[in-house]
C-alpha positions as CSV (number, residue, x, y, z in Angstrom):
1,X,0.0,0.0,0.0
2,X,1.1,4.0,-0.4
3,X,2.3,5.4,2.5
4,X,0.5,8.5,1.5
5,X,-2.1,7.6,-1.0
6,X,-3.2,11.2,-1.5
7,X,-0.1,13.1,-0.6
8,X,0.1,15.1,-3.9
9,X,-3.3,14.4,-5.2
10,X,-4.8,18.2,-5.8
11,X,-8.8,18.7,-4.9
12,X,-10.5,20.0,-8.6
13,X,-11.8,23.7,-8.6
14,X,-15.9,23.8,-7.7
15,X,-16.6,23.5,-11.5
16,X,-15.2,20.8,-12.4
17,X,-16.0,19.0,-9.1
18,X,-19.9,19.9,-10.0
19,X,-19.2,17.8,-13.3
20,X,-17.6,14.9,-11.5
21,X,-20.5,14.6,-9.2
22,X,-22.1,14.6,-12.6
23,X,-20.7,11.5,-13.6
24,X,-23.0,9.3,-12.7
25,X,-24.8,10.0,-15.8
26,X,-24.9,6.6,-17.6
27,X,-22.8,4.5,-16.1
28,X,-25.4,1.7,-15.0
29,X,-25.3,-0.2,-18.8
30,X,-22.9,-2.8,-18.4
31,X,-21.9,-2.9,-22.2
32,X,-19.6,-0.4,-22.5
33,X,-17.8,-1.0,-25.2
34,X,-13.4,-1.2,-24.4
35,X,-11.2,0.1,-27.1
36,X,-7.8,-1.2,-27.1
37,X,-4.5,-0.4,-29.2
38,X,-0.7,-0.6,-28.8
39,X,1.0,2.7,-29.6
40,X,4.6,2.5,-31.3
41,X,6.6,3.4,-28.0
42,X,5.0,0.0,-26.8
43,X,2.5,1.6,-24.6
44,X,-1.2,-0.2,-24.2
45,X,-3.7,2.1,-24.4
46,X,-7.6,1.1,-23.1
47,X,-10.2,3.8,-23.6
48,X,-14.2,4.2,-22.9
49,X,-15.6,7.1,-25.0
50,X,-18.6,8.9,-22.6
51,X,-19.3,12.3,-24.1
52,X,-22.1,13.1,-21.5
53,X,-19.9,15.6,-19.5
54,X,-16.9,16.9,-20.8
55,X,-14.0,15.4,-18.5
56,X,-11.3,13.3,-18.9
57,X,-9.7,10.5,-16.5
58,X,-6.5,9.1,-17.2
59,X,-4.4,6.3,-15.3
60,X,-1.0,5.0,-16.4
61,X,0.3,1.9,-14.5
62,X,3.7,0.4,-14.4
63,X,5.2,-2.2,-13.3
64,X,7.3,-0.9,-10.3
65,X,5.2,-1.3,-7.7
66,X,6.7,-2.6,-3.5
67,X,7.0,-5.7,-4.6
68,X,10.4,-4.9,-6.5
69,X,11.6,-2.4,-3.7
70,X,14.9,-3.6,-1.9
71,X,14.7,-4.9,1.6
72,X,16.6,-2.7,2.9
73,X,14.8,0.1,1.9
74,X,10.8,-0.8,2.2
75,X,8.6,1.7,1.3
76,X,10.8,2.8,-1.8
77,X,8.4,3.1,-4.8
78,X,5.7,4.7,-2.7
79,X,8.3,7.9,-0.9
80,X,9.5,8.6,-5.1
81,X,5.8,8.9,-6.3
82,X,5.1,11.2,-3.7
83,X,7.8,13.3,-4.3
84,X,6.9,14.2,-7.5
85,X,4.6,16.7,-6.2
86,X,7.8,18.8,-4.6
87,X,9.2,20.1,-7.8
88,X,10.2,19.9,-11.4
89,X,13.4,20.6,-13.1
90,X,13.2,23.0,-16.2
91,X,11.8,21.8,-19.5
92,X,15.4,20.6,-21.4
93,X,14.2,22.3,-24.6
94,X,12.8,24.9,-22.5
95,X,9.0,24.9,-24.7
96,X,5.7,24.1,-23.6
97,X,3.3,26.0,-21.1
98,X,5.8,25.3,-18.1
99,X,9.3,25.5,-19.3
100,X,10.7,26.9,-15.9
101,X,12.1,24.5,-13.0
102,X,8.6,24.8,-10.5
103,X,8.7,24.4,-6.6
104,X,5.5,22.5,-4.6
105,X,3.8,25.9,-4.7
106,X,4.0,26.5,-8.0
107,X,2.8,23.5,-9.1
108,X,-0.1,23.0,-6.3
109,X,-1.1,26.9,-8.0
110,X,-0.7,25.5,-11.9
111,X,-3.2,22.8,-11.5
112,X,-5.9,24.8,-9.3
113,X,-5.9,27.1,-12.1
114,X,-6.8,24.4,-14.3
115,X,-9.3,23.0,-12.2
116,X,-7.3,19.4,-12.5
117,X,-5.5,17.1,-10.7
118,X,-2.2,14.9,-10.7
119,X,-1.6,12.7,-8.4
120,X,0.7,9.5,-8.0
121,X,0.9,6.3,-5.6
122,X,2.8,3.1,-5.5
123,X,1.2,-0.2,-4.3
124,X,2.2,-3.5,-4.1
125,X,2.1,-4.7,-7.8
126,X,2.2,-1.6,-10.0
127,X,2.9,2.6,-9.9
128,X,0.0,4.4,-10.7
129,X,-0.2,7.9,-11.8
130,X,-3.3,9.8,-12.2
131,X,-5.0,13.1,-14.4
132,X,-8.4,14.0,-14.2
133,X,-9.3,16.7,-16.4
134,X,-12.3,18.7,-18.3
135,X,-11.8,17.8,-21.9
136,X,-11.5,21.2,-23.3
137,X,-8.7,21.2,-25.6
138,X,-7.1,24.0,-24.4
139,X,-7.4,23.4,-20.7
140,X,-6.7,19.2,-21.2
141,X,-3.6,20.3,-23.4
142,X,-2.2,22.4,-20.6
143,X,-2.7,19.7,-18.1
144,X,-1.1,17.2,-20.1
145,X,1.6,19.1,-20.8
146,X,2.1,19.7,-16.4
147,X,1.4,15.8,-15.8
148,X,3.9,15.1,-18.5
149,X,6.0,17.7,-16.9
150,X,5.6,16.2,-13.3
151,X,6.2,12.4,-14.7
152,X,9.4,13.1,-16.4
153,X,11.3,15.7,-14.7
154,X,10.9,15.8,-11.2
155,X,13.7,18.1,-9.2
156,X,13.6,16.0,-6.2
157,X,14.8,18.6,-3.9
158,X,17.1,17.2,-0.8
159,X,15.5,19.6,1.7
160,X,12.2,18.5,1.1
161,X,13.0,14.6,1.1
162,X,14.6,15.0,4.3
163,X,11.2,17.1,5.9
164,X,9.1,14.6,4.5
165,X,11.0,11.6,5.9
166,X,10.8,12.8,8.8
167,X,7.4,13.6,9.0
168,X,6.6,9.7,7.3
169,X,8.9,8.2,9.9
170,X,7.2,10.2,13.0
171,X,3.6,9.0,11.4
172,X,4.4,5.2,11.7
173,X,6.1,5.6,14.9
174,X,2.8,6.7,16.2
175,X,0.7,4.1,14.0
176,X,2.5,1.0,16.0
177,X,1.2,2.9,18.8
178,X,-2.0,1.3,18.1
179,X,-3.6,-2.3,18.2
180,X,-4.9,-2.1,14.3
181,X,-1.6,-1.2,13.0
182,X,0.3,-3.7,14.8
183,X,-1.8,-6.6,14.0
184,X,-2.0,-5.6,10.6
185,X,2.2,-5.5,10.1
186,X,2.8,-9.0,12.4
187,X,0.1,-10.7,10.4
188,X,1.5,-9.6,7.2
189,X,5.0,-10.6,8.3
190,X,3.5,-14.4,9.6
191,X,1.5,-14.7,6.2
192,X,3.9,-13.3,3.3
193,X,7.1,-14.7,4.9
194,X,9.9,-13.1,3.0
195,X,7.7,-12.2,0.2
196,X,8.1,-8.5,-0.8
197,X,4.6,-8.3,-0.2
198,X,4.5,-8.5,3.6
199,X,7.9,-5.6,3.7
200,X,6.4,-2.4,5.5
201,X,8.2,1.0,5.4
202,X,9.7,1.8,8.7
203,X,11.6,4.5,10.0
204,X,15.0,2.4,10.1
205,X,14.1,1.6,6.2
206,X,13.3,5.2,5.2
207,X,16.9,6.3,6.9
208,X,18.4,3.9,4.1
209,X,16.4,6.0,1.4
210,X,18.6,9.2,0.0
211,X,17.8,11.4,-3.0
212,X,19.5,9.6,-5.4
213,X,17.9,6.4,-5.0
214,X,14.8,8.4,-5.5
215,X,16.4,9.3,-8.5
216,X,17.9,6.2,-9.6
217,X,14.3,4.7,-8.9
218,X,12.7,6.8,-11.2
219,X,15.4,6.5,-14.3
220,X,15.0,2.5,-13.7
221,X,11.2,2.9,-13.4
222,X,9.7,5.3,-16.1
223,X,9.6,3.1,-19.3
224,X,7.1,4.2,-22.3
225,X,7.0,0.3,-23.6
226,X,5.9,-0.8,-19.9
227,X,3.0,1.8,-19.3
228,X,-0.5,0.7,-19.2
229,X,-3.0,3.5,-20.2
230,X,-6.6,3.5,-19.0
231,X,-8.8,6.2,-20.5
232,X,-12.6,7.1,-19.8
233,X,-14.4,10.5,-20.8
234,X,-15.2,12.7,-23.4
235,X,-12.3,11.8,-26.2
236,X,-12.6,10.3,-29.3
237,X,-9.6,7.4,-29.9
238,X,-7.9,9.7,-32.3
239,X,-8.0,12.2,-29.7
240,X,-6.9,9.8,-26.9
241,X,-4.2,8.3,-28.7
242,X,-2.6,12.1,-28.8
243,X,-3.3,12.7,-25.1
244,X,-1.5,9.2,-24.0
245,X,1.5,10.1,-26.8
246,X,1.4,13.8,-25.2
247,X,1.8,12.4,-21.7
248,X,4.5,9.8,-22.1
249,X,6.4,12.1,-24.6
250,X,9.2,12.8,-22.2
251,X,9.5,9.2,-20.6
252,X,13.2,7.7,-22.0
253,X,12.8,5.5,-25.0
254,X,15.3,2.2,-26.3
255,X,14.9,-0.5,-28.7
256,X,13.0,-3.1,-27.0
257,X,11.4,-3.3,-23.8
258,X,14.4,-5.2,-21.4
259,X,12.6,-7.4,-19.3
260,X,12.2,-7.0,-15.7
261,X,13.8,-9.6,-13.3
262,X,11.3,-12.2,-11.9
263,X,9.1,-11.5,-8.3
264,X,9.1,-15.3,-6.4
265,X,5.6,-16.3,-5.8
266,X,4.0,-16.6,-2.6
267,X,5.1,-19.5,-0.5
268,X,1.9,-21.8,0.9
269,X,2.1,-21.9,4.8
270,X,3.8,-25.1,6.4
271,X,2.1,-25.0,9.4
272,X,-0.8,-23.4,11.6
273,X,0.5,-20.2,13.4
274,X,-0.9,-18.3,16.4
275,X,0.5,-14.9,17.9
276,X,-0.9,-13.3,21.0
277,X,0.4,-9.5,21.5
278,X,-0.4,-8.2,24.7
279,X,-1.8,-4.6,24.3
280,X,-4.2,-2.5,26.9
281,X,-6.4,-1.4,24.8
282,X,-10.7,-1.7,25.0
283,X,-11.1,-4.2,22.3
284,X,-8.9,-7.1,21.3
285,X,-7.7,-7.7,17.3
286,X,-7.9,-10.3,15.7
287,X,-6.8,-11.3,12.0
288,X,-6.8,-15.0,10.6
289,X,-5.3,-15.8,7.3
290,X,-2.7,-17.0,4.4
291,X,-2.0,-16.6,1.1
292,X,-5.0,-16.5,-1.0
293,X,-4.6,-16.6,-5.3
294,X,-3.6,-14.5,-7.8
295,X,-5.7,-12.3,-9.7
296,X,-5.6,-14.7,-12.9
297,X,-6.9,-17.7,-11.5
298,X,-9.9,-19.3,-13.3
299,X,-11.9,-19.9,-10.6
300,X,-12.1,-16.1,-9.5
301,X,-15.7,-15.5,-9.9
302,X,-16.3,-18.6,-8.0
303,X,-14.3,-17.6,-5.3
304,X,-15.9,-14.2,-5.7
305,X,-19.1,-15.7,-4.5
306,X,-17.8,-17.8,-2.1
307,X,-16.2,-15.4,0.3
308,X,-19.5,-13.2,-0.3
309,X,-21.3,-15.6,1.3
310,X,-18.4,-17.0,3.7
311,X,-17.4,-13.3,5.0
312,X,-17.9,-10.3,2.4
313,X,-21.5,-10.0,2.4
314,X,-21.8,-8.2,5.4
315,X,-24.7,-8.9,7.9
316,X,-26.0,-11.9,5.4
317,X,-22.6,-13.4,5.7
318,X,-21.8,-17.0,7.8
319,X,-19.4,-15.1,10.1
320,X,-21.7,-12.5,10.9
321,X,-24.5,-14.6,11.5
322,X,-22.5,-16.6,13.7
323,X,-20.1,-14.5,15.2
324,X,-22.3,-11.5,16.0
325,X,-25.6,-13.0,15.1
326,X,-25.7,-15.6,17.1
327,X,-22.7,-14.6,20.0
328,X,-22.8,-11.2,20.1
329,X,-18.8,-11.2,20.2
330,X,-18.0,-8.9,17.5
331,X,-20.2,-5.9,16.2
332,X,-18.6,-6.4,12.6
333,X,-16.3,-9.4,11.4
334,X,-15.5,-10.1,7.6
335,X,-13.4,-12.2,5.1
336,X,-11.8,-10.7,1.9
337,X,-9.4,-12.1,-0.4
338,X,-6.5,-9.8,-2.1
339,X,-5.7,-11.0,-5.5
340,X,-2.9,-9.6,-7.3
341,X,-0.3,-10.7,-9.1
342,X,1.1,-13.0,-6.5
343,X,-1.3,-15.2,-4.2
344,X,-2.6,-12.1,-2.2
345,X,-3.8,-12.9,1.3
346,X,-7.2,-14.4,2.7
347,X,-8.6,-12.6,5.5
348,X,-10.8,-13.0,9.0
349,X,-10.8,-9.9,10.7
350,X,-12.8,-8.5,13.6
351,X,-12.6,-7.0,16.8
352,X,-13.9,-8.2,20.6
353,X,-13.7,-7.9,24.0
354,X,-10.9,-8.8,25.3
355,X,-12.5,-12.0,27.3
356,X,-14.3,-12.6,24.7
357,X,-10.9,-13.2,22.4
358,X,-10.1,-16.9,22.7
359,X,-14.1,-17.6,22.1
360,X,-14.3,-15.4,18.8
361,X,-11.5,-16.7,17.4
362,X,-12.5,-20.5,18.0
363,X,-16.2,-19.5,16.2
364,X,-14.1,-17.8,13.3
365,X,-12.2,-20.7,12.8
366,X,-14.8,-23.2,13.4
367,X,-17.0,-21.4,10.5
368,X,-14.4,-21.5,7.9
369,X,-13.3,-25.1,8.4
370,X,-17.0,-26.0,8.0
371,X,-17.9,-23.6,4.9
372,X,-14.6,-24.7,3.1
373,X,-15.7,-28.6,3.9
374,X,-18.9,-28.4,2.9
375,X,-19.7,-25.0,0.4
376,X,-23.1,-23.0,0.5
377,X,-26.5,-24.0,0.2
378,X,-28.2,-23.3,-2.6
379,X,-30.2,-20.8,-0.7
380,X,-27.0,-18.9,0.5
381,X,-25.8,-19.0,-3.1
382,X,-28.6,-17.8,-4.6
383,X,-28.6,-14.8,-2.3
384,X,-25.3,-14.1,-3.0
385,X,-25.9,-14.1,-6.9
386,X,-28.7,-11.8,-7.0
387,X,-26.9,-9.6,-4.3
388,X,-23.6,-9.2,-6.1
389,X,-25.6,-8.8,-9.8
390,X,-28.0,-6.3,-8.5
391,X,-25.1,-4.2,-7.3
392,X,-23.0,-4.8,-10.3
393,X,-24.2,-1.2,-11.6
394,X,-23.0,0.6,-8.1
395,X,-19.4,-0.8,-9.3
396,X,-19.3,1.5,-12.6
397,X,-21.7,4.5,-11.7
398,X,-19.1,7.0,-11.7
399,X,-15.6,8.3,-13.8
400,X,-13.5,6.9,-11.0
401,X,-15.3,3.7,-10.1
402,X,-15.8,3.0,-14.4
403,X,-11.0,4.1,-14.6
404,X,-11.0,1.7,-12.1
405,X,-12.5,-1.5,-13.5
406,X,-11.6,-0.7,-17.1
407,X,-7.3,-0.4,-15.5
408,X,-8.1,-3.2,-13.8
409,X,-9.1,-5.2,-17.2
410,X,-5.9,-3.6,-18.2
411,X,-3.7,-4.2,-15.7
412,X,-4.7,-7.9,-15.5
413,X,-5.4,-8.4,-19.3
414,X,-8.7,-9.5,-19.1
415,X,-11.0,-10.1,-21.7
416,X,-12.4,-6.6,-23.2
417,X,-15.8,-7.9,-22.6
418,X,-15.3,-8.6,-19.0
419,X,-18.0,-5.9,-18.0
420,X,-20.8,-6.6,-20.3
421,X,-20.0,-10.6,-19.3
422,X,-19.3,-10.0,-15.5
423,X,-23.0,-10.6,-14.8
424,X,-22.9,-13.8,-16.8
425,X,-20.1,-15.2,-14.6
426,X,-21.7,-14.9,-11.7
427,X,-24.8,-16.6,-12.4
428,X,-23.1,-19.4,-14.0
429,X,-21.2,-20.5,-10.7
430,X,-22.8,-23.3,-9.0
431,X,-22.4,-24.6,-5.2
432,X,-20.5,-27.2,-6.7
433,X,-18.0,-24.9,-7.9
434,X,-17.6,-22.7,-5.0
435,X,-17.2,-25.9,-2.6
436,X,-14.4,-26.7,-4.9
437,X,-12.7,-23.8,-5.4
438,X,-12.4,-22.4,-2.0
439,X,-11.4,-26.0,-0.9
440,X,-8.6,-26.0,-3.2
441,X,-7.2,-22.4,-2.4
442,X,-7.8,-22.2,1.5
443,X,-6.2,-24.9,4.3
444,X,-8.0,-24.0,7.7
445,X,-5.5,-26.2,9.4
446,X,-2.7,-24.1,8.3
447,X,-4.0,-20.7,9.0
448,X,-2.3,-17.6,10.9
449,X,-4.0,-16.3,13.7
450,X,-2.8,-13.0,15.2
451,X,-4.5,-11.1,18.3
452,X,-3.4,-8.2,19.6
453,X,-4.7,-7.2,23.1
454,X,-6.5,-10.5,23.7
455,X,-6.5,-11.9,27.4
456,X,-4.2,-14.7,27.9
């Protein structure tokens, strides 16, 4: 995850923010149709065409997400992103709207006049970056031109790395200081094992992190023939095609696309695992888990519906019905699988009375040994199927929910029909198949269980 997901994302000017609430103007039809195309730089490009306000959202991911940081220096890819938003060097041919070098102020005052935003993250797969603009030429052309600006030639000033360490470093000193956070980082350690997916940025880390890796980072990182391009708004593809060429101008070009070295997978857990943390603190927290699957596997819808009705349902779920339901122990407890590129993990979380700890966690357990052995009813799974289909249109009602599924489909490479057939998947999985599926993927008996401020 970003350290600072937001940290140098600007808020739009009222206008513009008027149309964005706007946005849910016809979002609900499922058929959307996904135009896709490979620019000569390499670059894959995804666009939806929706002329019904005149705004434009843009996301370009890359592969350089946590996963490849170093050890050493956790929390890498996610301190360079958000430096970006300190300063720019001065345009090498000196052209363009913003050919000067530009401090954080500047740049903060460049994109409120535009009524756009910029923003960048890093999370554990893939570095995101992100425009939103209205699609007037002259204001999208200017906006481009500052995102391209922003991407390519940060100034990464020393003085302001050095304030915003510390001020990163002093947040998570004060986030271990509470139960969530600590349960959160030990059950990531216990579940990833020396995966790079259960590193965390700490202060000791962060020390290890100068301005030139920051640079060297983004030299390595910034490759034309690696971006992924989602687009949704008011452009034509022609018109597209120029803004994604527009943006990635300035990133370094070579012959070929060198491939990046390989990420090890996830390892399956040997053994059952429980950690009790003393804390003093009013409720206990509690987290059960392992690695789950990765984002391609063929059984996702199946799984989909099966932790719906295991955990991710909310108060029609198995675990609520059981462990607050029936108990009273918890006021909320859930289940959610991660997917990404690597097995992501498969979570019970929820929070109890201290007392009340040991019981919770033994009716937790108790209901996913028994849903994995034996799969839904057909009642339970027909709830879940009309529940999830008749929300489908809540998942694409707005720009930023409809950028999100259509990079996801990018991201993932999945089929350019996956929205108008998502609906289709669903009501073709059968009890059969989620029995099967979460059988094969989860092992009760070699879960992690982690509570922090639980009574002994």
């Amino acid at each position: 995850m970003s350290l600072f997901p937001s940290l140098n994302a600007l808020a739009l000017r009222r206008p513009a923010l008027a149309l964005a609430c706007w946005a849910a103007a016809s979002w609900a039809h499922a058929s959307l149709p996904i135009q896709h195309w490979v620019q000569p730089s390499g670059a894959r490009v995804y666009l939806v065409e929706s002329h019904a306000i005149p705004m434009v959202d843009v996301q370009i991911d890359i592969d350089a997400g946590s996963r490849r940081d170093p050890a050493a220096q956790a929390g890498l890819a996610s301190v360079m992103t958000g430096q970006l938003a300190n300063g720019t060097r001065a345009e090498p041919q000196g052209q363009g709207p913003y050919p000067k070098a530009m401090d954080e102020n500047q740049i903060g005052e460049a994109w409120a006049d535009l009524g756009a935003s910029f923003g960048a993250s890093a999370g554990s797969d893939r570095m995101s970056f992100g425009l939103r603009s209205l699609s007037y030429p002259d204001l999208l052309g200017q906006a481009m031109a500052l995102a391209a600006r922003q991407m390519a030639h940060p100034a990464f000033p020393e003085a302001m790395w050095l304030r915003d360490r510390e001020r990163i470093s002093a947040s998570i000193r004060e986030s271990l200081t509470k139960p969530g956070t600590l349960v959160q980082q030990r059950f990531a350690q216990a579940v990833y094992g020396t995966h790079p997916y259960g590193q965390r940025a700490t202060p000791e880390t962060l020390a290890r992190i100068g301005v030139q890796d920051l640079k060297n980072l983004h030299a390595q990182a910034l490759r034309a023939c690696r971006a992924t391009v989602s687009v949704v708004g008011a452009l034509t593809r022609a018109q597209a095609d120029a803004l994604v060429q527009g943006l990635l101008a300035q990133w370094p070009r070579e012959s070929g696309c060198p491939s990046l070295p390989p990420v090890p997978e996830v390892a399956p857990l040997a053994a059952a695992q429980t950690l009790n943390l003393p804390f003093d603190s009013a409720q206990a927290h509690v987290l059960i888990g392992q690695p789950g699957y990765k984002r391609t596997d063929p059984d996702f819808f199946a799984l989909l519906v099966g932790n719906h009705i295991l955990g991710g349902g909310g108060f029609v779920s198995r675990l609520t019905e059981q462990v607050r339901e029936k108990r009273g122990l918890s006021y909320s407890v859930y289940s959610a699988f991660a997917p990404g590129l690597h097995a992501g993990a498969f979570t019970v979380g929820l929070q109890t009375r201290p007392d009340q700890a040991t019981q919770a966690v033994a009716v937790a357990q108790e209901v996913v040994h028994s849903f994995v052995r034996q799969g839904p009813t057909e009642a339970e799974l027909q709830a879940a199927k009309s529940n999830l289909v008749g929300g489908f249109a809540l998942r694409i009602d707005s720009n930023r929910k409809l950028l999100d599924n259509v990079a996801n489909i990018a991201w993932n490479r999945l089929p350019l029909d996956y929205l108008s057939s998502w609906t289709r998947h669903i009501e073709r999985v059968s009890a059969a198949d989620v029995q099967r599926a979460m059988a094969r993927v989860l092992q009760p008996e070699r879960m992690v269980t982690v509570v922090v401020g639980g009574q002994p």
